[in-house]
N, CA, C and O of each residue as an XYZ file, in Angstrom:
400
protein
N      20.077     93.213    -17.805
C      19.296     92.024    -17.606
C      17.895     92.274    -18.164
O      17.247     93.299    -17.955
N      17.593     91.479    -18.722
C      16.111     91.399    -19.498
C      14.704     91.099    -18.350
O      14.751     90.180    -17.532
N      13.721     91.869    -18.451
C      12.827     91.610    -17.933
C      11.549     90.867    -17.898
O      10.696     90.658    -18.760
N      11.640     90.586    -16.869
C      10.740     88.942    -16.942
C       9.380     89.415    -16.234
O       9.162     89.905    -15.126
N       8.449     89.031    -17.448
C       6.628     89.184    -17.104
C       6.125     88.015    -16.581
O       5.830     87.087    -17.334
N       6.029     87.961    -15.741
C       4.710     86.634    -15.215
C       3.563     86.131    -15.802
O       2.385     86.395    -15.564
N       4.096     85.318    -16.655
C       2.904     84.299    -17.331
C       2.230     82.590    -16.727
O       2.861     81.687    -16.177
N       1.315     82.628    -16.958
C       0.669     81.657    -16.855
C       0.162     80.686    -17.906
O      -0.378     81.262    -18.851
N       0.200     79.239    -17.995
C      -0.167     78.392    -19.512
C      -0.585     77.295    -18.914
O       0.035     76.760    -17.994
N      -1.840     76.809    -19.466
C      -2.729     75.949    -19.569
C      -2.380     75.034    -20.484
O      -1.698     75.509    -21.392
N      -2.611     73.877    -20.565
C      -2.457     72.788    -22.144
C      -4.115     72.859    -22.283
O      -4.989     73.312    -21.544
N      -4.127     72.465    -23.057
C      -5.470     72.921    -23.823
C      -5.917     71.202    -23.946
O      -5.324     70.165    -24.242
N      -7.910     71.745    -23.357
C      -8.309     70.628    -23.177
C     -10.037     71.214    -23.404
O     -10.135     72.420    -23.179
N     -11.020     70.698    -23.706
C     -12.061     70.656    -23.975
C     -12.781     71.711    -22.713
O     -13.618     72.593    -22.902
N     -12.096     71.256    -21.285
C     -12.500     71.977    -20.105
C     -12.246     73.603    -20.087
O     -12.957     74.413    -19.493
N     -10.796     73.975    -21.055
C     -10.343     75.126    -21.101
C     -11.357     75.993    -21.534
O     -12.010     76.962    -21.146
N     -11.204     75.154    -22.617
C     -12.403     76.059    -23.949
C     -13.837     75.997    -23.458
O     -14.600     76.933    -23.695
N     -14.261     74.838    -22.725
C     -15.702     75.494    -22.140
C     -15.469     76.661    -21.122
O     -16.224     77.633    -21.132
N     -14.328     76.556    -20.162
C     -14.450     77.846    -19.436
C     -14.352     78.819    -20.242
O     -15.380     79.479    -20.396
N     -13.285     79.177    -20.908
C     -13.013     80.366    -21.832
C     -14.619     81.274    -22.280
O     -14.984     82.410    -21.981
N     -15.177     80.379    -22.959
C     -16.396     80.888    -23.501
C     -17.555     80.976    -22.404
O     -18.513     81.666    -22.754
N     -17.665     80.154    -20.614
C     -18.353     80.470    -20.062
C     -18.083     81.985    -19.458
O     -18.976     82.829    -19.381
N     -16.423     82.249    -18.952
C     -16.300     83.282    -18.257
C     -16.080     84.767    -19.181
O     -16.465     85.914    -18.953
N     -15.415     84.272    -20.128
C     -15.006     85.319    -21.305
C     -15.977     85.967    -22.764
O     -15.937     87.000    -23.432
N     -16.728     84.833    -22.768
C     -17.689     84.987    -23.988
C     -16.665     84.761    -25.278
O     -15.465     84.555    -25.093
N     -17.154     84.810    -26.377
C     -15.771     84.720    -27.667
C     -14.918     85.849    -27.370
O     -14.866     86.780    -26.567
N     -14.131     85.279    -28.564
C     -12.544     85.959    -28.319
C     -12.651     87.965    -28.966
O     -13.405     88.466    -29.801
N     -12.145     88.256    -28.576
C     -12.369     89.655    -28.933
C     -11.276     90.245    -30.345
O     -11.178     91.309    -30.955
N     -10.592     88.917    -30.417
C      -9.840     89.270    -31.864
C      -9.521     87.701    -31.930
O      -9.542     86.881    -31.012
N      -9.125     87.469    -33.707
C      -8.517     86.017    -33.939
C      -8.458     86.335    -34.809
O      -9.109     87.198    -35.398
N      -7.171     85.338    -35.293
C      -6.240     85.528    -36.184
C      -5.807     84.509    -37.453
O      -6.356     83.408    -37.433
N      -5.344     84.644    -37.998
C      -5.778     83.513    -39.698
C      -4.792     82.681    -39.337
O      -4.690     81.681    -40.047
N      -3.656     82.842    -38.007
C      -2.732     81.964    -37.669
C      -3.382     80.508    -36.874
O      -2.939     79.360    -36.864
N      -4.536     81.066    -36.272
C      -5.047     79.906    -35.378
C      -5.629     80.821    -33.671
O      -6.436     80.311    -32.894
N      -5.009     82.102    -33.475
C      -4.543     83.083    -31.927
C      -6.241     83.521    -32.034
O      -6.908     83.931    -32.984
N      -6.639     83.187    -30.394
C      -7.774     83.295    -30.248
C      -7.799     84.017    -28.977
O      -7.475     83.404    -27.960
N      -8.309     85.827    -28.881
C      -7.473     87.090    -27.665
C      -8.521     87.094    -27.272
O      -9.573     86.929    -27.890
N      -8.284     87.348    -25.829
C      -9.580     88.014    -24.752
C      -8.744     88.906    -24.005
O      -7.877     88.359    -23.324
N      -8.827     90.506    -23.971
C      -8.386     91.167    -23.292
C      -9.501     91.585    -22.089
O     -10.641     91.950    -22.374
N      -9.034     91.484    -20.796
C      -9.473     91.922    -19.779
C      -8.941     92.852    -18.975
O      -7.740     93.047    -18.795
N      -9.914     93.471    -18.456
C      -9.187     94.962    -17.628
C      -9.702     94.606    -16.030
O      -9.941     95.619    -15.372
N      -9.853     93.640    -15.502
C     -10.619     93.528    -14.751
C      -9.547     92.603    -13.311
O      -9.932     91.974    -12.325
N      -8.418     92.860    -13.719
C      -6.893     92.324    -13.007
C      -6.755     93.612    -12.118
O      -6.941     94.816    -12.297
N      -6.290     92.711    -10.945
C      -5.665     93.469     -9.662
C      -5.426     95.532    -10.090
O      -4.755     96.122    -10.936
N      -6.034     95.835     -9.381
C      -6.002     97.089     -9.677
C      -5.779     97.904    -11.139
O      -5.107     98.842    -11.566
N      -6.651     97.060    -11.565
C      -7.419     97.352    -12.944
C      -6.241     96.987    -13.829
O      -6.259     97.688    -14.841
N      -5.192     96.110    -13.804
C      -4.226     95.644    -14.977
C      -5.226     94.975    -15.903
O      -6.212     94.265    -15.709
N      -4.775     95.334    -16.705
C      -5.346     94.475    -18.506
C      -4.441     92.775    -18.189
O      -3.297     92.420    -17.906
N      -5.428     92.289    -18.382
C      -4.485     90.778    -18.707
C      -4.687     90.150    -20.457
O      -5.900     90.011    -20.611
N      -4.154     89.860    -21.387
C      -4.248     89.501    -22.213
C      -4.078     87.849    -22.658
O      -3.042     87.227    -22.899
N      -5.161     87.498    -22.668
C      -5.229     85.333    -22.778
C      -5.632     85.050    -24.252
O      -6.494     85.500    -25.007
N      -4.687     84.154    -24.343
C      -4.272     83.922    -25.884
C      -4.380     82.346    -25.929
O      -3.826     81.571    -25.149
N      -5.297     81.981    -27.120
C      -5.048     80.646    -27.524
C      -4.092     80.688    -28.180
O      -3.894     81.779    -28.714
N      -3.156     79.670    -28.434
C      -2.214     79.108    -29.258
C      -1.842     78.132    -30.172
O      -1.180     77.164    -29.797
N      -2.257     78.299    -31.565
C      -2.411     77.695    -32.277
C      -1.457     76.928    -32.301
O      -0.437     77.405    -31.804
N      -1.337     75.352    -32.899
C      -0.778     74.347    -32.722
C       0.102     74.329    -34.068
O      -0.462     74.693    -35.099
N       1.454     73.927    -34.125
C       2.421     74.200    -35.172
C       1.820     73.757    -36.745
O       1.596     72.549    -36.666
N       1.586     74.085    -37.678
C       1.112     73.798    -38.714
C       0.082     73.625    -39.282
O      -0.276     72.923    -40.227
N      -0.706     74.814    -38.179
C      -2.000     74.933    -37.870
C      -2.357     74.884    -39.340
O      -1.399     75.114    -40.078
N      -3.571     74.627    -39.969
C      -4.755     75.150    -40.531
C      -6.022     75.284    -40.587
O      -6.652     74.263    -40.309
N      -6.656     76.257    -40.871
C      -7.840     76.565    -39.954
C      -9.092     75.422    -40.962
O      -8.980     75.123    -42.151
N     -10.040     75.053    -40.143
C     -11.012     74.137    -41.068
C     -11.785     74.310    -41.987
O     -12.608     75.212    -41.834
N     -11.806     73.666    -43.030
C     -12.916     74.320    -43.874
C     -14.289     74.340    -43.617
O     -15.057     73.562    -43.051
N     -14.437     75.657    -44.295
C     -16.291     76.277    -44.261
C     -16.402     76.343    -42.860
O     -17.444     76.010    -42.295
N     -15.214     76.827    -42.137
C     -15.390     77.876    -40.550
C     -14.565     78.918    -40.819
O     -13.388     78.774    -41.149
N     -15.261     80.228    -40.666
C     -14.755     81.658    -40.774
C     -13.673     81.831    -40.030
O     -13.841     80.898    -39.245
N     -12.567     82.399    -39.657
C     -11.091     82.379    -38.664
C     -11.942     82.865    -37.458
O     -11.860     82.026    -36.561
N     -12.915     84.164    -37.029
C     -13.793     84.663    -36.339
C     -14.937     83.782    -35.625
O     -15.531     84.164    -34.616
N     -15.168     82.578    -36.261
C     -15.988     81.625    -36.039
C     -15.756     80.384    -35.279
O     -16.618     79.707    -34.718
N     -14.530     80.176    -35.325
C     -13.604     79.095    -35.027
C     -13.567     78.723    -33.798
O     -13.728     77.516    -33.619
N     -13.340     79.635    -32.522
C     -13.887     79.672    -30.900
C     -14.872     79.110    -30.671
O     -14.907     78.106    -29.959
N     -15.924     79.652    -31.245
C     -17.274     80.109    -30.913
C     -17.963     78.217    -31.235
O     -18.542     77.484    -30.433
N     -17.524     77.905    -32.930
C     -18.347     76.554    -33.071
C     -17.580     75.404    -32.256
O     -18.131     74.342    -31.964
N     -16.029     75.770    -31.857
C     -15.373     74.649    -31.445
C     -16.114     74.798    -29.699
O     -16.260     73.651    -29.277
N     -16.408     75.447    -29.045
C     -16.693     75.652    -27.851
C     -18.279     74.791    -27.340
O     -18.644     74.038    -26.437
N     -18.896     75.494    -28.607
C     -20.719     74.545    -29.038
C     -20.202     73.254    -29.304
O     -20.676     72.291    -28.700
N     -19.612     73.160    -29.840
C     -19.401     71.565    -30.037
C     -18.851     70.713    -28.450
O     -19.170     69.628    -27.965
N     -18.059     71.621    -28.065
C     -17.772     70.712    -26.954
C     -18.943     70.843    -25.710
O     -18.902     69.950    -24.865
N     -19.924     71.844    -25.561
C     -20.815     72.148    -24.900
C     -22.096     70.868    -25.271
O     -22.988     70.386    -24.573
N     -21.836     70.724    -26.133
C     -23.144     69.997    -26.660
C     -22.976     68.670    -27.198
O     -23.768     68.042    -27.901
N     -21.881     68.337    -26.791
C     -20.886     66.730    -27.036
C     -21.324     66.691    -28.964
O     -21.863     65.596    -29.121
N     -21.301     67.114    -29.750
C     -21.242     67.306    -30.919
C     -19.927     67.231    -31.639
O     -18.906     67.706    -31.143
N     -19.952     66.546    -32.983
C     -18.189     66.866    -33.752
C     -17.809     68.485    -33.727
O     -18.502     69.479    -33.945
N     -16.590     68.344    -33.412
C     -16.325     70.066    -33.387
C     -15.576     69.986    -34.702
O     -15.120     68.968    -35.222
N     -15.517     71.435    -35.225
C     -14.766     71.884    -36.601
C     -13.810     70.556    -36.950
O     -13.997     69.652    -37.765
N     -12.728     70.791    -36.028
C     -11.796     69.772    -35.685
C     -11.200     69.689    -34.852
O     -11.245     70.566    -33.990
N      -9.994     68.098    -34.676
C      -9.674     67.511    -33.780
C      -9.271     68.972    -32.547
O      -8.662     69.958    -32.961
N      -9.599     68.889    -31.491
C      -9.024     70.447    -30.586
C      -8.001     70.127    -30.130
O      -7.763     70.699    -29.066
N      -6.649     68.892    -30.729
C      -5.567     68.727    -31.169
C      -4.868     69.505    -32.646
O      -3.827     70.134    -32.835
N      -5.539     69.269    -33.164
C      -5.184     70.428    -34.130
C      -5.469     71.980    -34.464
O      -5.089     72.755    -35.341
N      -6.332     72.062    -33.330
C      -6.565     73.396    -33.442
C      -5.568     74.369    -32.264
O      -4.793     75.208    -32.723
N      -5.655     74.208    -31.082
C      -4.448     74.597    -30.462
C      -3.868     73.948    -29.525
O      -4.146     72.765    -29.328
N      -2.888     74.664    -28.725
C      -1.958     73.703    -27.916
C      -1.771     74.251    -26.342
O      -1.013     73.568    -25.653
N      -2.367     75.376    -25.731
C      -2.680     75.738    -24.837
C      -2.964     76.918    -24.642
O      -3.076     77.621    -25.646
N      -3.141     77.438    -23.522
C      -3.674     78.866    -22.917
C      -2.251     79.568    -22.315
O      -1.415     78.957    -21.649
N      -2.188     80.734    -22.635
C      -1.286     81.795    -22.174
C      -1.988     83.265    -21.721
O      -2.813     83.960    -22.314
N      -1.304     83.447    -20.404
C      -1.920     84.841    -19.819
C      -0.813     85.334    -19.258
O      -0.167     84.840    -18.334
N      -0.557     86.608    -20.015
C       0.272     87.677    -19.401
C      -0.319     88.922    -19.137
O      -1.383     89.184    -19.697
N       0.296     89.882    -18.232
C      -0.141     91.678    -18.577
C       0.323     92.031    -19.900
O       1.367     91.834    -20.521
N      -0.996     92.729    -20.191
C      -0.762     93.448    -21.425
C      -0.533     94.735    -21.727
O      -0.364     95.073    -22.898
């Protein structure tokens, strides 16, 4: 029998991404797929949890925003009611947290 990790998933909403960047700060890796990582060590007796944005099927990333950049201006934008990169429908499709 295959073993089953306890995950958790968010749909992704403007509220996500302001928490993300209030509690987490930017992502600590991202990826040219759209995957935006925050690893934390700071889980129940020091487990690593690993929270992953999830880029939305046919993602592409926006022009004249760096893949590294992409969190960070979409997050200001929603902080500051400003146009973000783009729609945060096309950018991803929710939050995932498992042990890592």
């Amino acid at each position: 029998m295959a073993r089953l990790t306890p995950t958790c998933v968010w749909r992704i909403s403007p509220a996500v991404v302001l928490a993300l960047q209030d509690r987490f700060g930017d992502p600590v890796d991202a990826y040219v797929n759209g995957s935006q990582v925050w690893l934390r060590d700071d889980g129940p007796d020091e487990l690593v949890f690993e929270w992953r944005l999830h880029p939305v099927a046919g993602y592409e990333r926006p022009k004249g925003v760096a893949t590294e950049e992409l969190f960070s201006k979409a997050a200001l934008a929603f902080a500051t009611d400003e146009a973000a990169p783009a729609p945060l429908t096309d950018l991803w499709e929710g939050l995932e947290c498992f042990p890592a």
